[in-house]
Backbone as JSON Lines, residues from 0, in Angstrom:
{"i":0,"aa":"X","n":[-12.29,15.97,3.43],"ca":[-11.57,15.86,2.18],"c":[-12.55,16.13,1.04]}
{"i":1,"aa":"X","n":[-12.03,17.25,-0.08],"ca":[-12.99,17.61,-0.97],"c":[-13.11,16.3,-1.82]}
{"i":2,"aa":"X","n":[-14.39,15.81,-2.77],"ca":[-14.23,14.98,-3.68],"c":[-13.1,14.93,-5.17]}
{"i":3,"aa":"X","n":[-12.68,15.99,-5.44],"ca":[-11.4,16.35,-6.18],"c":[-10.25,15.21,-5.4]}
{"i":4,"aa":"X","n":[-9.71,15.58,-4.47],"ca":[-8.9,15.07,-3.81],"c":[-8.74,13.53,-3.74]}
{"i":5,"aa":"X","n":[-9.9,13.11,-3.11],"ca":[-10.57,11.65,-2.91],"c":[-10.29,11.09,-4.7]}
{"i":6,"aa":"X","n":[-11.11,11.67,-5.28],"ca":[-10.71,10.76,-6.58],"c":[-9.34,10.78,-7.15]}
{"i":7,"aa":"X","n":[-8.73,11.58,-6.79],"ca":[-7.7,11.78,-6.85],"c":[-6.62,10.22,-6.32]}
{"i":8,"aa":"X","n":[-6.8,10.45,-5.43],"ca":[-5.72,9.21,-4.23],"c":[-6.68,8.04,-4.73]}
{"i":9,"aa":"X","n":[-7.51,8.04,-5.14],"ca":[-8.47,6.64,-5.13],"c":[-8.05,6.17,-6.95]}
{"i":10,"aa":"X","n":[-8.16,7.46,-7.89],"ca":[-7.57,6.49,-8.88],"c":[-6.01,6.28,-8.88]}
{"i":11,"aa":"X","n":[-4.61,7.08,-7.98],"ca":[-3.93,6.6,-7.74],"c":[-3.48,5.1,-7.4]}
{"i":12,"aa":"X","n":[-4.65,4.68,-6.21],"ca":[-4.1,3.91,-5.63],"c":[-4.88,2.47,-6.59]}
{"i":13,"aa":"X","n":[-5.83,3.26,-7.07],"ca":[-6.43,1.68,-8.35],"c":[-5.14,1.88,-9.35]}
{"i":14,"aa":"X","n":[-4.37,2.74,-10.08],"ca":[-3.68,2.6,-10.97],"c":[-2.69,1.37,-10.84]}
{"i":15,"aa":"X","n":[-1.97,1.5,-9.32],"ca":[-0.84,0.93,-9.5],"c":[-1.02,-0.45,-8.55]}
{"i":16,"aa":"X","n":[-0.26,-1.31,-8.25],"ca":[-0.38,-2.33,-7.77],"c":[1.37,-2.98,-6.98]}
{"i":17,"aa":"X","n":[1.95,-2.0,-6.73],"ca":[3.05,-1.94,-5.77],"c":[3.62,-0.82,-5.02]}
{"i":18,"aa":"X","n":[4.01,-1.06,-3.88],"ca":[4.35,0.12,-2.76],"c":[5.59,-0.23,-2.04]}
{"i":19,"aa":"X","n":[6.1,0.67,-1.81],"ca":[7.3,0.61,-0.7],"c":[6.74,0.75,0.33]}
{"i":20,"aa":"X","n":[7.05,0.46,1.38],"ca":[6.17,0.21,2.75],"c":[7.99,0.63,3.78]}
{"i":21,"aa":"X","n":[7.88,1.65,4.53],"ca":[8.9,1.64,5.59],"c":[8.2,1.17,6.95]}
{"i":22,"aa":"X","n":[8.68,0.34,7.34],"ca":[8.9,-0.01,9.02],"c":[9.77,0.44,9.91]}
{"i":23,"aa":"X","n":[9.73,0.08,11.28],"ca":[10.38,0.28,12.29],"c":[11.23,-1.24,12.8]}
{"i":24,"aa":"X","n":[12.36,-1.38,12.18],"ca":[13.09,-2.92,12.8],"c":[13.24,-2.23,14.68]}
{"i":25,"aa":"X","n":[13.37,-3.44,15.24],"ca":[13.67,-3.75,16.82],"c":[14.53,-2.41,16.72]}
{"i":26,"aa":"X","n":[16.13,-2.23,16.09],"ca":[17.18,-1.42,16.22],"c":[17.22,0.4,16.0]}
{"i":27,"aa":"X","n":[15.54,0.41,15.64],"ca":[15.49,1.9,14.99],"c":[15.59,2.09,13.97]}
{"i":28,"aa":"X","n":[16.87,1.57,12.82],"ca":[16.81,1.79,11.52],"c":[15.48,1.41,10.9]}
{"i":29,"aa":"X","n":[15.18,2.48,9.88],"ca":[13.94,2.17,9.06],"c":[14.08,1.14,8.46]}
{"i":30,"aa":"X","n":[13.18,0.24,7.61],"ca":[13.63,-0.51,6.9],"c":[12.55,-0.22,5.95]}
{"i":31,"aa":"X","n":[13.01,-0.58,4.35],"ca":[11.57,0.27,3.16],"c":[11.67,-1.54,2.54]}
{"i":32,"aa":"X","n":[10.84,-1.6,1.69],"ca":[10.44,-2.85,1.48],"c":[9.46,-2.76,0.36]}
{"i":33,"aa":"X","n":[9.85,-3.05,-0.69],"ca":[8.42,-3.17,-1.87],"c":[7.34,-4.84,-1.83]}
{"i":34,"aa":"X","n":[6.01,-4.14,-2.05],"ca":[5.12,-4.91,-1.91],"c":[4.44,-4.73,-2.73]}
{"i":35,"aa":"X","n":[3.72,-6.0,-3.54],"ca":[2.7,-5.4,-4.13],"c":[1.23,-5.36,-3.02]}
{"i":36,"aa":"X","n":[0.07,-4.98,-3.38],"ca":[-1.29,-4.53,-2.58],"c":[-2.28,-4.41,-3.25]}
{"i":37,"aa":"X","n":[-3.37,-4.66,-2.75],"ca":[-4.78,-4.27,-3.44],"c":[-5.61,-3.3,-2.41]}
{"i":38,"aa":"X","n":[-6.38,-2.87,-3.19],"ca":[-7.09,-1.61,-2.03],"c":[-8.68,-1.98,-2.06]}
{"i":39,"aa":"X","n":[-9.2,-1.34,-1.38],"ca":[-10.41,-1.38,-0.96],"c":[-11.1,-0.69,-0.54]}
{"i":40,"aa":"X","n":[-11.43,1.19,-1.29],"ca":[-10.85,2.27,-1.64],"c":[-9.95,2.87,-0.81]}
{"i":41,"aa":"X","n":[-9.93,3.4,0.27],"ca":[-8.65,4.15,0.83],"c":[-7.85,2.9,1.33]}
{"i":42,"aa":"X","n":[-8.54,1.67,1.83],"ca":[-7.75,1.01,3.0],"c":[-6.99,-0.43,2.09]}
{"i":43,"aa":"X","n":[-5.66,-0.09,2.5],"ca":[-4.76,-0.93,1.1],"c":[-4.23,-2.17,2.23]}
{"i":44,"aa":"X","n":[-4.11,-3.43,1.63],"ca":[-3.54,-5.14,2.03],"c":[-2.37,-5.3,1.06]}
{"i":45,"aa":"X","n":[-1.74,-5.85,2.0],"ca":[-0.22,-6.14,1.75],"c":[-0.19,-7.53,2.35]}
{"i":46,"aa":"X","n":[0.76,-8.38,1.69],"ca":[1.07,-9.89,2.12],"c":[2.21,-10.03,2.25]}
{"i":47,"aa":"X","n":[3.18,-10.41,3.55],"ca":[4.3,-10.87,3.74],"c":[4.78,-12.18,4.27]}
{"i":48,"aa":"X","n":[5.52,-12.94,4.62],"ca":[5.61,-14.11,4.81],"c":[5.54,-14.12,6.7]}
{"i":49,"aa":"X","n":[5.22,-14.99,7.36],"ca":[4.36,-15.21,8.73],"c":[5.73,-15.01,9.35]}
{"i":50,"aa":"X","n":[7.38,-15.23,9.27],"ca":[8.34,-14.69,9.74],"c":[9.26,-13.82,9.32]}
{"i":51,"aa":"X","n":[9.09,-13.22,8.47],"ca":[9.44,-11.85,7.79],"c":[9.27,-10.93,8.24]}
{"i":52,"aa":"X","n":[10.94,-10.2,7.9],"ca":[11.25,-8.67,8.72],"c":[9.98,-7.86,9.16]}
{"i":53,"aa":"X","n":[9.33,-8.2,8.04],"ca":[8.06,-6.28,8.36],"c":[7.34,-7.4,9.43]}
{"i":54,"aa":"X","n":[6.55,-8.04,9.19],"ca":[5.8,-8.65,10.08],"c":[6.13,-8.81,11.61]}
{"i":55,"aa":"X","n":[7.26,-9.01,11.7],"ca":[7.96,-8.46,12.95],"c":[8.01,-7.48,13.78]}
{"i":56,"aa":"X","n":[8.84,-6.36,12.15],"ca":[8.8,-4.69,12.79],"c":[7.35,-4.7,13.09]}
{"i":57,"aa":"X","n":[6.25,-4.74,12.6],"ca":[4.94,-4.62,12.93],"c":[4.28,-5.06,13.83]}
{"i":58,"aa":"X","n":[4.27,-5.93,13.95],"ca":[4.12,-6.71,15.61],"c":[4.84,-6.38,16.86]}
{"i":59,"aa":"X","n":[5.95,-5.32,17.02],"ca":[6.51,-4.3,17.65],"c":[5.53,-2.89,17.92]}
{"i":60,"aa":"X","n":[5.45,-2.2,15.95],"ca":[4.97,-0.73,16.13],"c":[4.4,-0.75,14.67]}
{"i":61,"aa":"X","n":[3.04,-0.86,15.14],"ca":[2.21,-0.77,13.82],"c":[2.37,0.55,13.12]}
{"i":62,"aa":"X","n":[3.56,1.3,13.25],"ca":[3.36,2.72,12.3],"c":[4.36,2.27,11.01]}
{"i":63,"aa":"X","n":[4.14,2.54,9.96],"ca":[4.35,2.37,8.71],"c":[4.09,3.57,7.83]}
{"i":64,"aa":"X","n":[5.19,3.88,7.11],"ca":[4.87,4.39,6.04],"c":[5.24,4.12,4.6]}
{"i":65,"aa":"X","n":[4.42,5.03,3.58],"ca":[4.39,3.99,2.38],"c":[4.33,5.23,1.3]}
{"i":66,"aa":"X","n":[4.86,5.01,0.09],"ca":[4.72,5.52,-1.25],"c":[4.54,4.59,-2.24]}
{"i":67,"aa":"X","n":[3.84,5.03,-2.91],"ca":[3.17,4.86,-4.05],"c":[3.38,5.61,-5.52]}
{"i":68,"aa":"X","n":[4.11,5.41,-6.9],"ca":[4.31,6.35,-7.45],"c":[4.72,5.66,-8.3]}
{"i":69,"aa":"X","n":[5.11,6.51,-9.75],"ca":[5.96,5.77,-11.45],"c":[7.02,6.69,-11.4]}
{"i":70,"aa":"X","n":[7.82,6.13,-12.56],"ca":[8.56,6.71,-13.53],"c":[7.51,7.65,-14.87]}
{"i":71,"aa":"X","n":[8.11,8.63,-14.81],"ca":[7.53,9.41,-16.22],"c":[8.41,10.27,-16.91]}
{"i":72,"aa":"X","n":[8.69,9.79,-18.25],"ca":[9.52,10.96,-19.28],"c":[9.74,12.3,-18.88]}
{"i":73,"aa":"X","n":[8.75,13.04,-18.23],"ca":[8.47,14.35,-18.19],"c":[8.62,14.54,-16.3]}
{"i":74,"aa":"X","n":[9.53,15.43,-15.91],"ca":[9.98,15.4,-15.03],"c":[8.26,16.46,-14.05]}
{"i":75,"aa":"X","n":[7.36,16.99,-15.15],"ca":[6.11,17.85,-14.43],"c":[5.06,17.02,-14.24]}
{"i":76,"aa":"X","n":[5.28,15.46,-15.44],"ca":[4.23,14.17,-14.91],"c":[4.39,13.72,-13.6]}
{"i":77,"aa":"X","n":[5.51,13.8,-12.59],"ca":[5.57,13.48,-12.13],"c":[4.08,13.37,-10.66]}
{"i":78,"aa":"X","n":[3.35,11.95,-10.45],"ca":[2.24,12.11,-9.48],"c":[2.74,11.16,-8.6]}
{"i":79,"aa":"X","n":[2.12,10.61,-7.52],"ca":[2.03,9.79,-6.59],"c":[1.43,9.98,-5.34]}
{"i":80,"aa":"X","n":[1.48,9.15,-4.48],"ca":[1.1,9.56,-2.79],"c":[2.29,8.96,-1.93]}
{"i":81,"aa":"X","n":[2.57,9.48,-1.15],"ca":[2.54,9.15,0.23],"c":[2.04,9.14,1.51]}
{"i":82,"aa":"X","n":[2.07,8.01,2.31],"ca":[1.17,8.11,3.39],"c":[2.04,7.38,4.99]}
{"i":83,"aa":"X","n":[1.31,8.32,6.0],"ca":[1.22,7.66,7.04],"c":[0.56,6.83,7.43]}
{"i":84,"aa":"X","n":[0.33,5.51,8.21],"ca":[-0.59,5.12,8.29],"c":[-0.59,3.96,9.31]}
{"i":85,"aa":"X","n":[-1.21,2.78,9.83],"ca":[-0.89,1.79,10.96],"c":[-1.31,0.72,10.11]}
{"i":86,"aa":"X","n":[-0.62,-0.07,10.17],"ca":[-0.86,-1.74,9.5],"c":[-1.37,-2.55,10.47]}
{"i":87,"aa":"X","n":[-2.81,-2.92,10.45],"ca":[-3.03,-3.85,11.27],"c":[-3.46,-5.33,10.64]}
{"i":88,"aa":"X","n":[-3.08,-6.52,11.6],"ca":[-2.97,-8.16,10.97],"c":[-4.69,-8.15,10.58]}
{"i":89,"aa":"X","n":[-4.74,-8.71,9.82],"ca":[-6.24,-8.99,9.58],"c":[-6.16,-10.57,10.07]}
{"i":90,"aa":"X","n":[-7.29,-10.78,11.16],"ca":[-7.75,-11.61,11.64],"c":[-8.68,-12.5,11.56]}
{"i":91,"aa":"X","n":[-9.64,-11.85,10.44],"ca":[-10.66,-12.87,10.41],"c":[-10.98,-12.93,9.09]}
{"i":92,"aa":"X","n":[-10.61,-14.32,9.26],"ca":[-10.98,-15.55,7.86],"c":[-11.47,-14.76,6.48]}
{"i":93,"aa":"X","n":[-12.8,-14.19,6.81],"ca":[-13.73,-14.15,5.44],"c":[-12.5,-13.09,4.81]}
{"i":94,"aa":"X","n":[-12.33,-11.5,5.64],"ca":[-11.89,-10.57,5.08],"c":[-10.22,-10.95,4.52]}
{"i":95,"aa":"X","n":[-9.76,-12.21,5.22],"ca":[-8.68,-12.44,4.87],"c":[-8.87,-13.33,3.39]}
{"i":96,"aa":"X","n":[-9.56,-14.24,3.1],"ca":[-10.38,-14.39,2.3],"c":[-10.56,-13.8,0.82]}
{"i":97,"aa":"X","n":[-10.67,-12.84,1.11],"ca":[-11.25,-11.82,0.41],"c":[-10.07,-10.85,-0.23]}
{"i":98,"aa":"X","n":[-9.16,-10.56,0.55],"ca":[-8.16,-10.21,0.21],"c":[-7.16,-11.0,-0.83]}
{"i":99,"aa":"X","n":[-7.03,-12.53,-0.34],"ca":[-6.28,-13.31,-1.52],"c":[-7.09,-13.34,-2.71]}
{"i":100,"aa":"X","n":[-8.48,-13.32,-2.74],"ca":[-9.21,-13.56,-4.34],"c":[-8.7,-12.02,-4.7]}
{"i":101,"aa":"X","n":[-9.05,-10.83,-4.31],"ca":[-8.59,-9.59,-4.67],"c":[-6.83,-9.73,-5.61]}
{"i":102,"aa":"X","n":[-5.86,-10.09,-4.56],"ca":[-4.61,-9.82,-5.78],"c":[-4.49,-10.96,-7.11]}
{"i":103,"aa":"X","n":[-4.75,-11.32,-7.36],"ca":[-5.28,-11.89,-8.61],"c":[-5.31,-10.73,-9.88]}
{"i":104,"aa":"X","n":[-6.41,-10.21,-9.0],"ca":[-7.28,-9.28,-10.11],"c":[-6.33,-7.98,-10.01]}
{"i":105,"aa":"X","n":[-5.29,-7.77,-9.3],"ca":[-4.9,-6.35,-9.82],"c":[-3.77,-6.75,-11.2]}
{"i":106,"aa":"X","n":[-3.81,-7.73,-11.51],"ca":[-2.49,-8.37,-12.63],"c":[-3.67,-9.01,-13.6]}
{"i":107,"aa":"X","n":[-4.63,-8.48,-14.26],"ca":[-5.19,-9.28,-15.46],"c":[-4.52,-9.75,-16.11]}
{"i":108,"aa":"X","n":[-3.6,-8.86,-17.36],"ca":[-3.02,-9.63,-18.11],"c":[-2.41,-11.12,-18.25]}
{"i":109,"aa":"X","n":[-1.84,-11.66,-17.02],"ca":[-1.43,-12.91,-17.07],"c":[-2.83,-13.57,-16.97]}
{"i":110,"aa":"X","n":[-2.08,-14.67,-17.55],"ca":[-3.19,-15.96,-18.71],"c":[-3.2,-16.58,-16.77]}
{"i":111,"aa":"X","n":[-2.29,-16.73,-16.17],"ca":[-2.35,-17.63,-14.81],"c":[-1.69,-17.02,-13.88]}
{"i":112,"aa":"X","n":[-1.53,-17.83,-12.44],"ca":[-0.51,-16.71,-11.71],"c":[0.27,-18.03,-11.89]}
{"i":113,"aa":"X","n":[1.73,-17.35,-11.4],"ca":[2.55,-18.88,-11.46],"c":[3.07,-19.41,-10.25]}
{"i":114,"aa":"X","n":[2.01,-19.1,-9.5],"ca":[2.09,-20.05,-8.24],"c":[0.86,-20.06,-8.04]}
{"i":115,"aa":"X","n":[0.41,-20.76,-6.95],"ca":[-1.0,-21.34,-5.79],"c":[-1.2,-19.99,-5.04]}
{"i":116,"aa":"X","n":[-2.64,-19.53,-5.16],"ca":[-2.12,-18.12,-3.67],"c":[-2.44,-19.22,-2.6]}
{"i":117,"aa":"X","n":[-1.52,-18.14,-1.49],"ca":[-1.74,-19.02,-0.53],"c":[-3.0,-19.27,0.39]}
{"i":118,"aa":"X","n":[-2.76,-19.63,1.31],"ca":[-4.09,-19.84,2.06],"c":[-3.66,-19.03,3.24]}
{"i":119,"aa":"X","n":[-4.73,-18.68,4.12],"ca":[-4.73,-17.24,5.23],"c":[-3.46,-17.38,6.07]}
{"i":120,"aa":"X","n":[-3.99,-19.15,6.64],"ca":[-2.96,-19.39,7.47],"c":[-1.16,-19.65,6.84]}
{"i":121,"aa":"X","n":[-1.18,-19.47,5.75],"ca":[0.28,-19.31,5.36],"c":[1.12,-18.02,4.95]}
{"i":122,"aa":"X","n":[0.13,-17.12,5.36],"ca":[0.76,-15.89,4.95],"c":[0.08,-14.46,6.26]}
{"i":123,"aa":"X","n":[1.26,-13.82,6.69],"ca":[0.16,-12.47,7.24],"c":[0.32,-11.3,5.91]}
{"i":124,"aa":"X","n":[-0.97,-11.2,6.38],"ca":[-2.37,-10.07,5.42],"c":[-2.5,-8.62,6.74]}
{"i":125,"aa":"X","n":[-1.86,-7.86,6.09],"ca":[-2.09,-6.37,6.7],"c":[-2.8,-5.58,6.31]}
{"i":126,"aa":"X","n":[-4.11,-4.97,6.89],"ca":[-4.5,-3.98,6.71],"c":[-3.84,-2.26,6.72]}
{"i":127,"aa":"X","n":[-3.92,-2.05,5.77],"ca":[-3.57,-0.49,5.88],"c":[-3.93,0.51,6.11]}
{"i":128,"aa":"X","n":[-4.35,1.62,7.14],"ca":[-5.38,2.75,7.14],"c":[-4.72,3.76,7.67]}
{"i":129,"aa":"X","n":[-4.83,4.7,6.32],"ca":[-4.28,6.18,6.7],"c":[-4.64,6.61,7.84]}
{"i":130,"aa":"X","n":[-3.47,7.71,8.15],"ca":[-3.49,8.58,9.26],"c":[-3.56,9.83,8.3]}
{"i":131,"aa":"X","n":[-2.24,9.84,7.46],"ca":[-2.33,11.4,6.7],"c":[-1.89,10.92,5.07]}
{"i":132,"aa":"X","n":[-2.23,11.41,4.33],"ca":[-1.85,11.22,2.69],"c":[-1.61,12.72,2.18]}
{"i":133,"aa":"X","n":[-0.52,12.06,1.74],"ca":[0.52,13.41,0.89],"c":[0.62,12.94,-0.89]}
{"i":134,"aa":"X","n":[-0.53,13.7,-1.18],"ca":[-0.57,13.42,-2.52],"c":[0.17,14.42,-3.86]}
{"i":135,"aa":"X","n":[1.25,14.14,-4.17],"ca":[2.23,14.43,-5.08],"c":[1.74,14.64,-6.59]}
{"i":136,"aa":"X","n":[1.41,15.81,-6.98],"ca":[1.3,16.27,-8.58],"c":[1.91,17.67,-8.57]}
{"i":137,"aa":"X","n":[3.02,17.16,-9.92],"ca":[3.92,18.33,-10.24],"c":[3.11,18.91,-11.38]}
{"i":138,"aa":"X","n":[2.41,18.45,-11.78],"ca":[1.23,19.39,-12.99],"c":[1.03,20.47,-12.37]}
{"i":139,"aa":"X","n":[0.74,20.72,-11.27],"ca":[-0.14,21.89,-10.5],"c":[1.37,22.71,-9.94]}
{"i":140,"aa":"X","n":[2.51,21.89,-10.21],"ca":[3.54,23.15,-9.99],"c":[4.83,22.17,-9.41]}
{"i":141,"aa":"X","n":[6.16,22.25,-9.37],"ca":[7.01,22.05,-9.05],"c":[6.79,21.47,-7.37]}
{"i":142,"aa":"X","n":[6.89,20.31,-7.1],"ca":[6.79,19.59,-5.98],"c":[5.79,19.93,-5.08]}
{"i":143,"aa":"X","n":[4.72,20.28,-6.23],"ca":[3.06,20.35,-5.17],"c":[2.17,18.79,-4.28]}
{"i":144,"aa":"X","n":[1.92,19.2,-3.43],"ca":[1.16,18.31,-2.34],"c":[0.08,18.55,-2.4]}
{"i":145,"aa":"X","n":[-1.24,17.86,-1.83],"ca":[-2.35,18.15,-1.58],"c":[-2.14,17.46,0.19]}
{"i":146,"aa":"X","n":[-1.87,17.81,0.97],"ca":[-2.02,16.7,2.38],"c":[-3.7,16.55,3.02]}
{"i":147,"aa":"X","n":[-3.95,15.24,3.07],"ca":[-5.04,14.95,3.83],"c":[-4.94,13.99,5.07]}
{"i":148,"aa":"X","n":[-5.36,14.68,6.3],"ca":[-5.59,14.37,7.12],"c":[-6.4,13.26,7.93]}
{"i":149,"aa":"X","n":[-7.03,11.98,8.67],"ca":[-7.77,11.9,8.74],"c":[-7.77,11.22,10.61]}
């Protein structure tokens, strides 16, 4: 991946701080699901509740996919990514850890959060790591991609 590219998806994915995430339920139907996430440059954490749908679908078939993207006035602003990728549980303490002090910080503006974050054991913490990223800028032309592989 050229460095163009990379900074590219990397200040994407610092810009924003929510994703739709599709799974695989037991039945086949997809299921899409917004989350917010923090990253850690390519590899993005998501928090869902320890018996909740995705956590489920996932504990089935770790394949997931996800977009990332805004609203913009100008139908040629239009940027974002999408990606393939496997969600795996993060298991150990510190990095889980590490992940709850992280979403905090993608929401400065608030003076507080208005709840307690939780603690490891009350929540599963997914790791995210691309397979392929389909990065979306209509600047460079009417429904242009950059796809990266990895």
């Amino acid at each position: 991946m050229d460095a163009e590219i990379r900074d590219k998806i990397q200040t994407l994915l610092d810009q924003h701080r929510i994703m739709t995430v599709a799974t695989l339920r037991a039945d086949g139907w997809p299921q899409a699901t917004t989350v917010g996430y923090v990253n850690d440059g390519l590899s993005l954490y998501f928090l869902c509740g320890l018996d909740s749908q995705k956590a489920a679908n996932l504990a089935r078939d770790d394949r997931l996919s996800l977009t990332i993207d805004h609203d913009t006035p100008q139908v040629m602003e239009i940027t974002g990514l999408s990606m393939a990728a496997r969600a795996q549980p993060v298991t150990d303490r510190a990095e889980a850890e590490k992940v709850l002090r992280m979403m905090p910080m993608k929401y400065p503006p608030q003076a507080s959060m208005p709840f307690a974050m939780p603690t490891p054991e009350q929540v599963r913490i997914f790791r995210v790591v691309p397979s392929v990223i389909s990065v979306l800028d209509y600047s460079k032309g009417f429904g242009h991609t950059d796809l990266v592989t990895f």
